[in-house]
Structure formats: structure tokens, C-alpha cells
LUMDREN-883368 format. One record per residue (C-alpha): residue number from 1; residue in three letters; chain; x, y, z. Coordinates in steps of 0.001 Angstrom, whole numbers, plus 500000, padded with zeros to 6 digits. Layout:
<bakols>
<k->NUM r->ALA c->A east->X north->Y up->Z>
...
</bakols>
This chain:
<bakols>
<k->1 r->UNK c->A east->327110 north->715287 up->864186>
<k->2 r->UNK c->A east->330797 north->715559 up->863851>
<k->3 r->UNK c->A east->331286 north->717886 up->860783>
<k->4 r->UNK c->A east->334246 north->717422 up->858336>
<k->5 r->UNK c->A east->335235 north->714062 up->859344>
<k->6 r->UNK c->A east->333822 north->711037 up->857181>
<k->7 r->UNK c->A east->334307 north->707664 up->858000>
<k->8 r->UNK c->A east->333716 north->704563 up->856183>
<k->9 r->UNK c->A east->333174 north->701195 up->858221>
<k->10 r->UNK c->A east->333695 north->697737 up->856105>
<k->11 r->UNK c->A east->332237 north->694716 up->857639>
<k->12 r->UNK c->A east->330158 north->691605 up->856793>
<k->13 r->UNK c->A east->328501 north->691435 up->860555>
<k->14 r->UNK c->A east->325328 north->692817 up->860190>
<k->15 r->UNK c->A east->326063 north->692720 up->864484>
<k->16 r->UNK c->A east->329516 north->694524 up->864225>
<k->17 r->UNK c->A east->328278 north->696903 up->861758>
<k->18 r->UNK c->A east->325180 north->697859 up->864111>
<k->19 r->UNK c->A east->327573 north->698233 up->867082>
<k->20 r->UNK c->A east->329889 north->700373 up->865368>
<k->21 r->UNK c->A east->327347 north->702397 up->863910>
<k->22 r->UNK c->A east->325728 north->703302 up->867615>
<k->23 r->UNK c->A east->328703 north->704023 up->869088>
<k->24 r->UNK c->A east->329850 north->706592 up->866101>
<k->25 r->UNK c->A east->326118 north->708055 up->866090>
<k->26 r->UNK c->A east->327939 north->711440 up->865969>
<k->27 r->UNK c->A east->329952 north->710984 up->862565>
<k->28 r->UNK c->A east->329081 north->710866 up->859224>
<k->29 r->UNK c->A east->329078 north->706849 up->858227>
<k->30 r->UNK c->A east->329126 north->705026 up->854999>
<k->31 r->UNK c->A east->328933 north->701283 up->855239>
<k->32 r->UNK c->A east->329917 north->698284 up->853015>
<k->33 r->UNK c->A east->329644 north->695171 up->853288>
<k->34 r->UNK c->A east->332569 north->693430 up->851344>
<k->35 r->UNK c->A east->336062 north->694708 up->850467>
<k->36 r->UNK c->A east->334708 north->695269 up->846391>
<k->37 r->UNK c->A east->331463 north->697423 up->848128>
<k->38 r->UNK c->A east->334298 north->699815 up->850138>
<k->39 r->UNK c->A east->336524 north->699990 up->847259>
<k->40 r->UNK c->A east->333371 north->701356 up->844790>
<k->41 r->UNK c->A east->332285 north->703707 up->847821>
<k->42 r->UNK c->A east->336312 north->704941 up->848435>
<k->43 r->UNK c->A east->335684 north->705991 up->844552>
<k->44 r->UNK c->A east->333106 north->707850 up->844880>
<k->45 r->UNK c->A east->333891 north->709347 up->847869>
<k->46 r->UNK c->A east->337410 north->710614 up->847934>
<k->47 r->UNK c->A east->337425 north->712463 up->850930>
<k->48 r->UNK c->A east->336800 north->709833 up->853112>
<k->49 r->UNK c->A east->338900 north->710416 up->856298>
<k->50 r->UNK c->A east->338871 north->707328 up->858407>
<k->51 r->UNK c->A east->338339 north->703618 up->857266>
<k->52 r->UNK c->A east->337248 north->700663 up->859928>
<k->53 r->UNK c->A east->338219 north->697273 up->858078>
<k->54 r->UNK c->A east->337543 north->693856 up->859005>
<k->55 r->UNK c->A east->340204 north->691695 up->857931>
<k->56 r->UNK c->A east->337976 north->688586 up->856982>
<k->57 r->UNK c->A east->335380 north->689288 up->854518>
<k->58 r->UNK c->A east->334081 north->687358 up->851580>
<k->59 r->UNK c->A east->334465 north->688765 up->847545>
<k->60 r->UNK c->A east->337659 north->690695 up->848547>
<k->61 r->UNK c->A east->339177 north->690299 up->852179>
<k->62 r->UNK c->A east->340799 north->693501 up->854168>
<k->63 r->UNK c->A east->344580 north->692932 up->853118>
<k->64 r->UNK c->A east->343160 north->692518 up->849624>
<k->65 r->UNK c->A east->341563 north->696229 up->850349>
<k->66 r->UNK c->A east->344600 north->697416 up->851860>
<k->67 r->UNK c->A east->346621 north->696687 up->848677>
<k->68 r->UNK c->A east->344317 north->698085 up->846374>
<k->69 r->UNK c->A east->344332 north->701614 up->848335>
<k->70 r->UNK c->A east->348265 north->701322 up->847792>
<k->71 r->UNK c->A east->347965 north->701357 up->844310>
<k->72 r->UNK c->A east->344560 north->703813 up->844136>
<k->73 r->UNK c->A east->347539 north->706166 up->846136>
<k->74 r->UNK c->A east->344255 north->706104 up->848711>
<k->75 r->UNK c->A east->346305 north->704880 up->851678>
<k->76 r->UNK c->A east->347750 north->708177 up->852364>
<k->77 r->UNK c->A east->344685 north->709937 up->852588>
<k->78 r->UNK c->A east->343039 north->707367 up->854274>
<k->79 r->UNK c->A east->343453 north->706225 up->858025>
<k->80 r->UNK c->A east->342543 north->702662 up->858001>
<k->81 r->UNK c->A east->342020 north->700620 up->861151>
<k->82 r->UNK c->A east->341861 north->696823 up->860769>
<k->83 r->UNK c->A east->339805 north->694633 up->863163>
<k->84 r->UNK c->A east->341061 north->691177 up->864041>
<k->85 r->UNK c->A east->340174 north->688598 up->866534>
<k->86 r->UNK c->A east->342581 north->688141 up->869478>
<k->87 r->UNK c->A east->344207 north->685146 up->867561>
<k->88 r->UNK c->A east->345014 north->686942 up->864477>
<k->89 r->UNK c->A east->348462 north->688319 up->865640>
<k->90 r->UNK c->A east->350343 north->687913 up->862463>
<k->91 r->UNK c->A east->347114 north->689247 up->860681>
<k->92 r->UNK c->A east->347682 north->692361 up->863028>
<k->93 r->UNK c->A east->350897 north->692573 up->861444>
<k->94 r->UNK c->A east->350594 north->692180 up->857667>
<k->95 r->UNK c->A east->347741 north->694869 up->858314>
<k->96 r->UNK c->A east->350124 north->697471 up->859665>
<k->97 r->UNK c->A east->352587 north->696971 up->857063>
<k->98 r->UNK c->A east->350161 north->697207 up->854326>
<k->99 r->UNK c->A east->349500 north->700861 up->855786>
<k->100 r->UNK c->A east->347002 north->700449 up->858147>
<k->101 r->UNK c->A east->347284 north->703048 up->861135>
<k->102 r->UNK c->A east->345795 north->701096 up->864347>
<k->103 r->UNK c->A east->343986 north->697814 up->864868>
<k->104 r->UNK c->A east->340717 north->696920 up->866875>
<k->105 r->UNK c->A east->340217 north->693397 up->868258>
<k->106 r->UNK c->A east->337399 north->691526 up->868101>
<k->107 r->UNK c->A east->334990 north->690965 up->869825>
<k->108 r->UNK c->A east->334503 north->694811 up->870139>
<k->109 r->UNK c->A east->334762 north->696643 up->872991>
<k->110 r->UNK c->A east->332683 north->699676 up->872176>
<k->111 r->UNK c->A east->334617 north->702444 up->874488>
<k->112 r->UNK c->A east->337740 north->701076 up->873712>
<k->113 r->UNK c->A east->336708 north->701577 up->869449>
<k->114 r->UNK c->A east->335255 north->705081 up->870708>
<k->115 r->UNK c->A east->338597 north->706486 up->872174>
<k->116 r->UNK c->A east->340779 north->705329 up->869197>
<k->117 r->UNK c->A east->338187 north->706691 up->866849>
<k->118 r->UNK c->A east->338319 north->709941 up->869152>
<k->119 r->UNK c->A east->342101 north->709716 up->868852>
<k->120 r->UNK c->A east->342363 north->708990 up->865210>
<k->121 r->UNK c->A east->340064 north->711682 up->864386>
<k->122 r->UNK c->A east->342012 north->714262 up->866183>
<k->123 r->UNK c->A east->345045 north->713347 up->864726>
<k->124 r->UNK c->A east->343130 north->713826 up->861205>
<k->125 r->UNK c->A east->341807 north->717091 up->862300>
<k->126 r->UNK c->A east->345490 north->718430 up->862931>
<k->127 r->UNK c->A east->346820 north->716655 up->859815>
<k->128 r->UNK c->A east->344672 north->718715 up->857817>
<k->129 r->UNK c->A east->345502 north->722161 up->859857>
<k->130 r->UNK c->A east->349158 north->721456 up->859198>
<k->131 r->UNK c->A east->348015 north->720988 up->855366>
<k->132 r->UNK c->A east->346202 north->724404 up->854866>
<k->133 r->UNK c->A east->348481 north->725691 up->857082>
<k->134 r->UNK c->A east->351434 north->724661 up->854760>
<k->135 r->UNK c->A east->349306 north->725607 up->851324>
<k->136 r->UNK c->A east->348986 north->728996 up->853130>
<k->137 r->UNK c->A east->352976 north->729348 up->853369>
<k->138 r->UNK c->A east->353597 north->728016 up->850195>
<k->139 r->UNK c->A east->351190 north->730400 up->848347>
<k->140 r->UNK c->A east->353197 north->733170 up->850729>
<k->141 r->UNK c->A east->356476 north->731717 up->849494>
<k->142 r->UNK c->A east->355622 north->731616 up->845309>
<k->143 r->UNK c->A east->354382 north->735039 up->845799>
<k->144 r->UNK c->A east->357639 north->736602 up->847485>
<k->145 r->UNK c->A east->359580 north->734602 up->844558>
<k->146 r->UNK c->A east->357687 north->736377 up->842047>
<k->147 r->UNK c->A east->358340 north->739841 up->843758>
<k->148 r->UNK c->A east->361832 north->738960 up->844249>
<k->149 r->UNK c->A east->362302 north->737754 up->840833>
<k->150 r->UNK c->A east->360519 north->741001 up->839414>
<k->151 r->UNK c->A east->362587 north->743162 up->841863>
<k->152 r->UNK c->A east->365688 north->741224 up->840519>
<k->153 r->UNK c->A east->365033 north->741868 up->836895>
<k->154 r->UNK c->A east->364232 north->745586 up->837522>
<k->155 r->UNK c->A east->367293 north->746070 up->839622>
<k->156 r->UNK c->A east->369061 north->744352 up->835991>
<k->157 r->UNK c->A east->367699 north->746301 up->833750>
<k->158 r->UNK c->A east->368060 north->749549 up->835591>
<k->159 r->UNK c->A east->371798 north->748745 up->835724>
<k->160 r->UNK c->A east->371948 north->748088 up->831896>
<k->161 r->UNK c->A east->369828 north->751137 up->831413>
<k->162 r->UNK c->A east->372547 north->753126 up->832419>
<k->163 r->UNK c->A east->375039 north->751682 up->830144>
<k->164 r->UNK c->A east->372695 north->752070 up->827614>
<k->165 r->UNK c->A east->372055 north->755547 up->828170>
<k->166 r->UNK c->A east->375414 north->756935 up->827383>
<k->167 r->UNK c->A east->375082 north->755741 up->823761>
<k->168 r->UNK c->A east->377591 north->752379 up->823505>
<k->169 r->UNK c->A east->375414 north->749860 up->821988>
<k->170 r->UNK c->A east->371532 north->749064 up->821278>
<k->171 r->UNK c->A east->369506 north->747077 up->823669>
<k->172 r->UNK c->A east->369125 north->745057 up->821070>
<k->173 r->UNK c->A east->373067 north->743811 up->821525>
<k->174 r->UNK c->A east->371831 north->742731 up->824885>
<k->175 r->UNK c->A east->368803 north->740612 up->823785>
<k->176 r->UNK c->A east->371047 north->738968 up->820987>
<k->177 r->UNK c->A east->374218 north->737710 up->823285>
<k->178 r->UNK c->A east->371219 north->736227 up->825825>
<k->179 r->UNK c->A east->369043 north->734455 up->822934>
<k->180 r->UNK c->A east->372431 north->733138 up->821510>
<k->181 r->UNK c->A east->373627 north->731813 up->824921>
<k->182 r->UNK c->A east->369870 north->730568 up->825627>
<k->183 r->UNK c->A east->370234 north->728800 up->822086>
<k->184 r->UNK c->A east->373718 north->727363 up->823026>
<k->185 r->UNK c->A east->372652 north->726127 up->826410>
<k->186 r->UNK c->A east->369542 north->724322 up->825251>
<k->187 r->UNK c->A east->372303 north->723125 up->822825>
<k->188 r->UNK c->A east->374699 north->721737 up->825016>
<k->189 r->UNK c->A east->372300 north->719997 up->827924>
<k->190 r->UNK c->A east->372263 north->716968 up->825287>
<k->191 r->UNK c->A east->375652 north->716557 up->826124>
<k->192 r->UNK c->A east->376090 north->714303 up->828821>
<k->193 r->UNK c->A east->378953 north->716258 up->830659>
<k->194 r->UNK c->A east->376173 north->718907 up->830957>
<k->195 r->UNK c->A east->372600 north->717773 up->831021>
<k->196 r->UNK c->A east->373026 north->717663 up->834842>
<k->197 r->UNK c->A east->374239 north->721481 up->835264>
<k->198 r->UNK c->A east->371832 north->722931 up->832515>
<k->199 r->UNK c->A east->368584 north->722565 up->834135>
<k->200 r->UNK c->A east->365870 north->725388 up->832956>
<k->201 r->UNK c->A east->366072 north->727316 up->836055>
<k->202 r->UNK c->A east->369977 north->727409 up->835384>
<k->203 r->UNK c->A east->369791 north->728509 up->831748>
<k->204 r->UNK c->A east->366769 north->731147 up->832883>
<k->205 r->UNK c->A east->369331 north->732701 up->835488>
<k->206 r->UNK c->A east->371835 north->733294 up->832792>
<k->207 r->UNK c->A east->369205 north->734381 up->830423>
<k->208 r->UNK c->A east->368257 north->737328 up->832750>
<k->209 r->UNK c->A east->372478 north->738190 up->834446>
<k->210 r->UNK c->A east->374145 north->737793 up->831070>
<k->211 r->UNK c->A east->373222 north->741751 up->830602>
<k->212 r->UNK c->A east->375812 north->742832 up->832808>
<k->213 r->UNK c->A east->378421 north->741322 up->831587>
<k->214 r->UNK c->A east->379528 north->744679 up->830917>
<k->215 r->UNK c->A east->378307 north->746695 up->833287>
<k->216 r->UNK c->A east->381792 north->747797 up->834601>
<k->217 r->UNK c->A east->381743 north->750137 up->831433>
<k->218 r->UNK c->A east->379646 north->752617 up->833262>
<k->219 r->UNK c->A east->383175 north->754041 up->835184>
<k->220 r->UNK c->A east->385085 north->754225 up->831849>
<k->221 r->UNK c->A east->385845 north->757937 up->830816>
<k->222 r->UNK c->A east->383798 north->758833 up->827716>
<k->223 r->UNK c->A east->387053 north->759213 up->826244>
<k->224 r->UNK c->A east->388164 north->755897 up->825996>
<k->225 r->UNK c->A east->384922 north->754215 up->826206>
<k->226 r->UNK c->A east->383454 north->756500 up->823080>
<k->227 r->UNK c->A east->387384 north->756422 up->821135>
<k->228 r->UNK c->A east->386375 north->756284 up->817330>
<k->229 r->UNK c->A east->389740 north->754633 up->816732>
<k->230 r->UNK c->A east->392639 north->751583 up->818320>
<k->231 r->UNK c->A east->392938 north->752355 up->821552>
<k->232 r->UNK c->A east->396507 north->752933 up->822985>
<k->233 r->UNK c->A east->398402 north->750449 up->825216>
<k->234 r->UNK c->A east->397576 north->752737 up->827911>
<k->235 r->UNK c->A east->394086 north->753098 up->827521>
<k->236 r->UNK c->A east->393112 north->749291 up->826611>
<k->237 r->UNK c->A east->394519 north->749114 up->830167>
<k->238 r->UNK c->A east->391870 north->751490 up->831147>
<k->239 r->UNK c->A east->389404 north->749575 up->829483>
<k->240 r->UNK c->A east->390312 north->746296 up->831154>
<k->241 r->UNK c->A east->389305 north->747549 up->834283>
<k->242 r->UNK c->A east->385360 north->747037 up->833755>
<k->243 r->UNK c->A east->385589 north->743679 up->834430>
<k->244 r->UNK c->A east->386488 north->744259 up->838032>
<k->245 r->UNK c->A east->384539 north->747495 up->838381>
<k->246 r->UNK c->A east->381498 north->745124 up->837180>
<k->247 r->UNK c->A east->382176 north->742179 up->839909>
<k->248 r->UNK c->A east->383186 north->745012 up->842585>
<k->249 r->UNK c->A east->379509 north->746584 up->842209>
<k->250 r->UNK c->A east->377782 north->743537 up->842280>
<k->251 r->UNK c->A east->379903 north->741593 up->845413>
<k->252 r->UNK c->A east->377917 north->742413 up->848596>
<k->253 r->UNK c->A east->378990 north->741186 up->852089>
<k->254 r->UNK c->A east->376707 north->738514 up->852612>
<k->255 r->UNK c->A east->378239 north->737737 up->856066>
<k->256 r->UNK c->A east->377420 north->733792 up->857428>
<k->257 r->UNK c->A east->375132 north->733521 up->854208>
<k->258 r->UNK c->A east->375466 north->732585 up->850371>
<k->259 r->UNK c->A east->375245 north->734625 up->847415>
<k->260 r->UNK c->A east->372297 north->733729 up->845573>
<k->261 r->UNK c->A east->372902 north->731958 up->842781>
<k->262 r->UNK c->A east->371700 north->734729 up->840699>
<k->263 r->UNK c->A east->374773 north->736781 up->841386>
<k->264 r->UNK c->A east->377082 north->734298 up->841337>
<k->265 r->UNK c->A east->376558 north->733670 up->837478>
<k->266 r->UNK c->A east->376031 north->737060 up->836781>
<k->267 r->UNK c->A east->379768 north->737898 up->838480>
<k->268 r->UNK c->A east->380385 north->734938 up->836501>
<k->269 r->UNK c->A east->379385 north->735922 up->833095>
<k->270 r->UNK c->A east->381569 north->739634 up->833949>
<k->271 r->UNK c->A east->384507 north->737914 up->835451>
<k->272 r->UNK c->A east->385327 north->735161 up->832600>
<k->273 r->UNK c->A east->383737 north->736423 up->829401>
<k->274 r->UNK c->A east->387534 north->738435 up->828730>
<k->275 r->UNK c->A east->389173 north->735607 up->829535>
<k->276 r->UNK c->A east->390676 north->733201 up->826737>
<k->277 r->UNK c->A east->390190 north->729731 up->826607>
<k->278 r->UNK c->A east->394189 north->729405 up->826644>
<k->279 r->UNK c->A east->395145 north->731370 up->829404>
<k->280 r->UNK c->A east->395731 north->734578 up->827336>
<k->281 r->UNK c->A east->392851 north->736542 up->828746>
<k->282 r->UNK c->A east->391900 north->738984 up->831678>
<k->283 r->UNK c->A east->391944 north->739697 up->834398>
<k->284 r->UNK c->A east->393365 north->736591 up->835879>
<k->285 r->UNK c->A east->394670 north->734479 up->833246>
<k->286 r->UNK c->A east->392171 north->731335 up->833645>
<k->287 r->UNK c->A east->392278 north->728894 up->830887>
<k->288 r->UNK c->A east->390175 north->726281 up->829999>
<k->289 r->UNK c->A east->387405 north->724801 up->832630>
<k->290 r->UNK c->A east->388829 north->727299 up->834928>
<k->291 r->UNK c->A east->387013 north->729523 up->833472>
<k->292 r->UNK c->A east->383415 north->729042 up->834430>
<k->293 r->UNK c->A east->380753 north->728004 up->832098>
<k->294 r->UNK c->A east->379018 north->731942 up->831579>
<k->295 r->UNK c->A east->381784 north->733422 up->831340>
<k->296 r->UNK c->A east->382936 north->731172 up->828665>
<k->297 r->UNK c->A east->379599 north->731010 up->826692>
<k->298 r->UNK c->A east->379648 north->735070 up->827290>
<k->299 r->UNK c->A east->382967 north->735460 up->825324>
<k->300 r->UNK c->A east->381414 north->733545 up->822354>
<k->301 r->UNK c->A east->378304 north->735184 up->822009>
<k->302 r->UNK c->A east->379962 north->739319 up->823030>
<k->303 r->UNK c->A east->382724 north->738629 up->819947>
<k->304 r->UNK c->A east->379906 north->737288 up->817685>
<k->305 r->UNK c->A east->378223 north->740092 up->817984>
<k->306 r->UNK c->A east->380842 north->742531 up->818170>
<k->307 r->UNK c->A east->381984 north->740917 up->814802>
<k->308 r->UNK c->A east->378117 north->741569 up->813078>
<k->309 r->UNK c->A east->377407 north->744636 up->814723>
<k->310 r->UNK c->A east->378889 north->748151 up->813305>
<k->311 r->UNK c->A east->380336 north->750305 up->816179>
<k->312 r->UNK c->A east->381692 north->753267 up->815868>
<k->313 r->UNK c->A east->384922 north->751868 up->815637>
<k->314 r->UNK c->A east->384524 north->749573 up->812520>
<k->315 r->UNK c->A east->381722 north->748169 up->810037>
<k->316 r->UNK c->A east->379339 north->745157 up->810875>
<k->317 r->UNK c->A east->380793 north->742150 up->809455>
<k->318 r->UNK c->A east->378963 north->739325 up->807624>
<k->319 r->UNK c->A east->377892 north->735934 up->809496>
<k->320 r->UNK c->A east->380068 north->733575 up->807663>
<k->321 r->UNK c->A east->382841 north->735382 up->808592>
<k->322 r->UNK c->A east->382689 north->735744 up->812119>
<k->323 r->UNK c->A east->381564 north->732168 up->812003>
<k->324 r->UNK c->A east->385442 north->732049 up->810252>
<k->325 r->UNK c->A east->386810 north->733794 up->812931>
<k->326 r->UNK c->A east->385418 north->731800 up->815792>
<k->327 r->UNK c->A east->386250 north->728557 up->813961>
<k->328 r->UNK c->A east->389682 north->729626 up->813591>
<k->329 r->UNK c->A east->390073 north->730547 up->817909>
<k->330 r->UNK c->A east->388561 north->727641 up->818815>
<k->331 r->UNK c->A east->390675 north->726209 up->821449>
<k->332 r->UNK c->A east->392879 north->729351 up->821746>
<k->333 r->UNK c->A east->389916 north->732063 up->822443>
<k->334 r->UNK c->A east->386727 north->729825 up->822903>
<k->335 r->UNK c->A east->386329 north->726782 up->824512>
<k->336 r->UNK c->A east->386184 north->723966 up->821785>
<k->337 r->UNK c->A east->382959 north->722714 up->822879>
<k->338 r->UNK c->A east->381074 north->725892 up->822924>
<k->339 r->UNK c->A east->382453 north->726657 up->819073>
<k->340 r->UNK c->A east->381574 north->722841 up->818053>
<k->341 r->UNK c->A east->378111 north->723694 up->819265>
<k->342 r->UNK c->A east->378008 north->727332 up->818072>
<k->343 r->UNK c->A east->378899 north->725625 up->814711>
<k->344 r->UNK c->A east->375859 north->723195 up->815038>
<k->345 r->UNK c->A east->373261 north->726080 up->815604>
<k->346 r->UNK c->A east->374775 north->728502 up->813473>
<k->347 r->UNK c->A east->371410 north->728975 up->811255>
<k->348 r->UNK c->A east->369078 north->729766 up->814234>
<k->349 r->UNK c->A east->371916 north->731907 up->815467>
<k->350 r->UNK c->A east->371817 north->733757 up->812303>
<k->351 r->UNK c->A east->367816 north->734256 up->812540>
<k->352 r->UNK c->A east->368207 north->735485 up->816085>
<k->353 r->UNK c->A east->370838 north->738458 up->814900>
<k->354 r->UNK c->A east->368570 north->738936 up->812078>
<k->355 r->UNK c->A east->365294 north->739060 up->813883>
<k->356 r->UNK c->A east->366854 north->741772 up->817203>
<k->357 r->UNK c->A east->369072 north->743514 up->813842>
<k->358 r->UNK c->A east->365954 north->744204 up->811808>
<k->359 r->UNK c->A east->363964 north->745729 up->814916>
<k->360 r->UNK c->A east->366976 north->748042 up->815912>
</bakols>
């Protein structure tokens, strides 16, 4: 007997059903008599491979069959083949269009039935080779992701680790600017203008690259980078410089090929989160939507926190007034959108600097 392949044979003929049966002595058959009798056994058999359906039946004829596999979402897993007599043209038709694969004309010829069975079966065979075949690769595929996702977030926090490491600011300043800019984007998405770009993967990949937004610092001398006090006109120069020494270690000749769209919103988030929503900022001057969308939610969140956060520069200041502050640069600083929504979530943005404060 033919293993693996199960075929299910539909006809009233006690004669037909005989015939067929002989000739397919090798396979694994189920038989029904009416279309409501193969629809029960399709049920409780759902790996049924091939089908053989006569067209005229009594309860429930074969197009009546044929439809109900359509909406069962059998007909793709199934590989009906209609019989008809040689009159039944336009019945040959409707059959095919109702998702049958091949027809067989009555009265049978039994090596005719054998070789399309032989032919439909083979195709079957290879249909499912090509689908473990394909579950194989995409179980290969998820499993790469994950180790190039884990390698990417390594690689991340190995880079932050060595900002961290020469003292500038708590890990915990980190985990606060990405909770308030994941709080912001799941914000903003309602918004129509932006429901589109902020899909879950997006706001994810921003979670994980907002990090480096200031990962230039690293080739700041202590000096200036460490100053207790203002800095001078000559040294905030200095300082501007981290936003290209960020994008310049992260750009990577990619020759014929894209970035991935990991590192373009991470050189995003460094590039534009020092510029000003009126074209006051660094390094290049961009103002409004020519800024893009990290960078701007970046700027927010980094002066939020710069305002609540004691450095050794200045005291922490309270919530309200940084909230004050950002109010007041809301169209000159920040992007007016951003603050409206900023304003909106202000609570939960509070019990996120509260909750990463507390543990610091």
C-alpha cells in the first residue's frame, strides 16, 4: 500500500465506486456515498490528500461539496478531481473554478484514472517536500534572527558600557530616555499621521538604539566631558563633536547593500536628538520634519532627564518644572507634537523616572 497518501473517493455508483476502488488497491481509500457523507469524513479526517468527486449526487451534489471545502479552507489542502460525463462541459468548468485540480470523464477509463491519480499523487508528494522543506528554512531563519538580534543588543550594550564606565551618568539614565520614548511612541501611533510608521517592530528598534544616542562622548577629553562647571565657547565646540564621532563609528560601508534598519534609527536618534525643532540646533541646522522622528523624540526625553537628574554640574530639578520648561520650547526646541503628547502622558512619565530613580 501506498503510505502517506490518503484519498477519499465520493460517488453514489455502487459500480464506479467498485472500479475505482480496484484500480487504487494500493492507496489508502475512504468512501462516501453523498456529498453530506464526504463532508463528515473530510472532518474527521483532515489529512486527506486527494478527493475523487462525482459531480451528480443526491443530498448534496459535487459543486455543492466544492463550495463547502472553500469555506472549511479544505480546498487548499485538498486535491479534488471531479468526474463528469462527456456532455457535462460547462460542469467541467464550474468544477475547476470552484478549485478542483483535474477532471475524469465518465464512463471511466480505469488506466486513464490510474495515471492522473499517479500524477496527482506525485505532485502531492513534492508539495509536501517543498513544505517541510520550507518549515526547515524558516525554523533556520527565526533562529539566526534571534542570534542576530542577541548579537545586536550585546554589541549595544557593550558600546554604552563604555560610556558608562568612565563615570558620566547611571544606566539607569539610559533605561529612563528609552521607557519615555517607548511611552511616547505607543502615544503617538493613535495619531493618524503616525499609526502607519509606529508599528511594534519600529518602536522595539528604537527601544534597543536609543542608548547610543550619545555614544560619541566616549572621544571627549575627560576634561571637558567631566567639567564641574559652564563650559567655554571653545570647549562646547568640543563637545558638539560627539554627535558626529557617534554616527562616524556606527556608518559602515555597506557597498551595493542597505543599512539595516537598526542602524539607521540608531544614527538617527545620535544625528537629530541636538538638533532644535527651529533650525537652531547641531550639527546641521535641520528644523522641523527634517529632523527625523528619533532624533526628535531623543531630544525630548535626553533634556527631560537632564532637567530631573543631578549631574555634577547642577541639582536634579523637580517634574513640574521641566514639564515648564518643555512646555515653554515647544515649537522652538521640541517638535509641538511630541510636547502635546509628552504633556498627555506626563503622569506615567513621572512613574517611569521615579521607578529607574529609586533603583539607582
Amino acid at each position: 500500500m501506498e503510505m502517506g497518501i490518503k484519498i477519499l473517493v465520493v460517488d453514489d455508483s455502487l459500480v464506479d465506486m467498485m472500479m475505482i476502488k480496484g484500480i487504487l488497491y494500493d492507496y489508502e481509500i475512504i468512501d462516501a456515498y453523498d456529498g453530506a457523507q464526504a463532508l463528515d469524513r473530510v472532518s474527521k479526517n483532515p489529512d486527506i490528500d486527494l478527493m475523487i468527486l462525482d459531480l451528480n449526487m443526491p443530498v448534496m451534489n459535487g459543486f455543492e461539496v466544492l463550495e463547502k471545502l472553500r469555506e472549511m479552507q479544505m480546498s487548499k489542502n485538498i486535491s479534488v478531481l471531479i468526474l463528469t460525463n462527456y456532455d457535462e462541459l460547462e460542469s467541467e468548468i464550474k468544477g475547476l473554478e470552484l478549485g478542483a485540480v483535474d477532471y475524469i470523464r465518465k464512463p471511466l477509463n480505469l488506466e486513464s484514472l490510474r495515471k492522473r491519480i499517479e500524477i496527482h499523487v506525485n505532485l502531492k508528494r513534492a508539495s509536501k517536500s517543498l513544505e517541510e522543506v520550507n518549515q526547515y528554512l524558516d525554523a533556520q531563519v527565526q533562529e539566526r534572527t534571534k542570534e542576530l538580534v542577541l548579537t545586536r543588543n550585546i554589541t549595544i550594550n557593550a558600546l554604552v558600557g563604555l560610556l558608562e564606565a568612565r563615570d558620566l551618568e547611571s544606566s539607569n539614565h539610559t533605561k529612563r530616555t528609552q521607557w519615555i520614548i517607548k511611552a511616547i511612541c505607543m502615544k503617538m501611533r493613535s495619531n493618524p499621521s503616525y499609526n502607519e510608521l509606529l508599528t511594534d517592530a519600529y518602536i522595539n528598534t528604537i527601544f534597543e538604539t536609543s542608548p547610543l544616542h550619545d555614544i560619541g562622548k566616549v572621544g571627549i577629553p575627560d576634561n571637558i566631558l567631566l567639567k564641574p562647571g559652564r563650559l567655554t565657547t571653545e570647549e562646547f565646540e568640543v563637545m558638539k563633536t560627539h554627535v558626529n564621532l557617534g554616527m562616524n563609528a556606527l556608518k559602515v560601508e555597506m557597498g551595493e547593500y542597505k543599512a539595516p534598519e537598526f542602524l539607521k534609527i540608531a544614527i538617527e536618534c545620535i544625528s537629530g536628538h541636538h538638533e532644535k525643532f527651529d533650525g537652531t540646533g547641531y550639527p546641521k541646522g535641520l528644523s522641523g520634519k527634517e529632523i527625523p522622528l528619533p532624533g526628535r523624540l531623543m531630544a525630548i526625553a535626553d533634556v527631560y532627564d537632564a532637567l530631573i537628574s543631578k549631574r555634577v554640574y547642577k541639582e536634579a530639578f523637580n517634574h513640574q518644572f521641566a514639564l515648564d520648561l518643555i512646555k515653554s520650547e515647544s515649537g522652538k526646541q521640541f517638535d509641538p507634537e511630541i510636547v502635546d503628547v509628552f504633556m498627555e502622558i506626563a503622569e506615567e512619565i513621572k512613574e517611569i523616572t521615579e521607578r529607574f530613580m529609586h533603583s539607582e
